[in-house]
C-alpha positions in Angstrom: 13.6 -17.9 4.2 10.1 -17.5 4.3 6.9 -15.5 2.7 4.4 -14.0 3.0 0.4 -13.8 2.1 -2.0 -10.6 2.7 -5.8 -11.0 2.4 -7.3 -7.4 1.6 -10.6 -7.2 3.9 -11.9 -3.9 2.9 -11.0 -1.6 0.8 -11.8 2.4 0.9 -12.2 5.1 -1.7 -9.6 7.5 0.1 -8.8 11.3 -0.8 -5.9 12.9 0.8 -5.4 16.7 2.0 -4.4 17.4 -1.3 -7.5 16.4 -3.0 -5.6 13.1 -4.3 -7.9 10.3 -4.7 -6.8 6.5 -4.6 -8.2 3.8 -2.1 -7.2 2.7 1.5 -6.8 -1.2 1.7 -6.8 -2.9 5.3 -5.4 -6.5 5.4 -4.3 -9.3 7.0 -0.6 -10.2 6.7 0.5 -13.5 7.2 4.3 -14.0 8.0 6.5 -16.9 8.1 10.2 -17.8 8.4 12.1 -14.6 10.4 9.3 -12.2 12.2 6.7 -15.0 12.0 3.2 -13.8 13.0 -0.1 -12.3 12.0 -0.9 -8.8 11.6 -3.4 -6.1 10.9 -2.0 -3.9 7.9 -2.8 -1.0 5.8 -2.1 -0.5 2.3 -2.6 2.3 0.5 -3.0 2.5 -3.6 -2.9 5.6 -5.8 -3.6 5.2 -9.6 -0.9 7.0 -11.9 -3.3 8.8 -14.6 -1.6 7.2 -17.5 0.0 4.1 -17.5 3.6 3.7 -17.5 5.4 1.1 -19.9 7.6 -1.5 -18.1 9.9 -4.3 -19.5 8.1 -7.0 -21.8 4.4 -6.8 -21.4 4.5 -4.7 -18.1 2.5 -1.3 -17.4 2.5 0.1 -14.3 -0.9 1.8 -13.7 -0.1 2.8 -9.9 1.7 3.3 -6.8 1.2 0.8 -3.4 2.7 2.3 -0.5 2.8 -0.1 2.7 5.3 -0.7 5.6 7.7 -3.3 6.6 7.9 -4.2 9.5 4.1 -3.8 10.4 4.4 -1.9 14.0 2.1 1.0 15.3 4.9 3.8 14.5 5.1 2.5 11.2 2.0 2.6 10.2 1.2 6.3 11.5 4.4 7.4 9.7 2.6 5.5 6.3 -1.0 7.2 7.0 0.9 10.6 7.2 3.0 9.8 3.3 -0.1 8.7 2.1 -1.6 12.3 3.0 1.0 13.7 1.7 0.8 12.4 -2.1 0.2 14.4 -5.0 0.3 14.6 -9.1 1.5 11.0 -9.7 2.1 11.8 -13.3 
């Protein structure tokens, strides 16, 4: 039991090697129950270039890759996906 709450500080337009573009979102993540603590935390966000229709009233317009657990290794391994991304759709 437990949650969580993330506060986006800043937020950069971000292009990867591939020419990709979508943004780079640093944030603070605050934990509580199991793994309690506060950490500094990347995000990053690609737009899809149309959106896709979900369940009910739902449209997913993008993709948010982070990590979980928030650890130095992790976060490398994320900046190095995030570079990676191409053609969502």
């Amino acid at each position: 039991m437990g949650g969580q709450d993330c506060k986006n500080n800043k937020v950069e337009d971000f292009t990867n090697s591939n020419g990709f573009k979508g943004y780079k979102v640093y944030r603070t993540r605050t934990i509580t129950g199991q793994s309690p603590g506060v950490y500094e935390d990347v995000a990053y966000v690609f737009p899809i270039k149309t959106a896709v229709k979900g369940e009910g009233l739902i449209n997913y317009a993008g993709v948010l890759f982070a990590v979980d657990p928030v650890s130095s290794e992790n976060l490398a391994t994320l900046d190095k996906i995030a570079d990676t991304v191409f053609n969502l759709m």
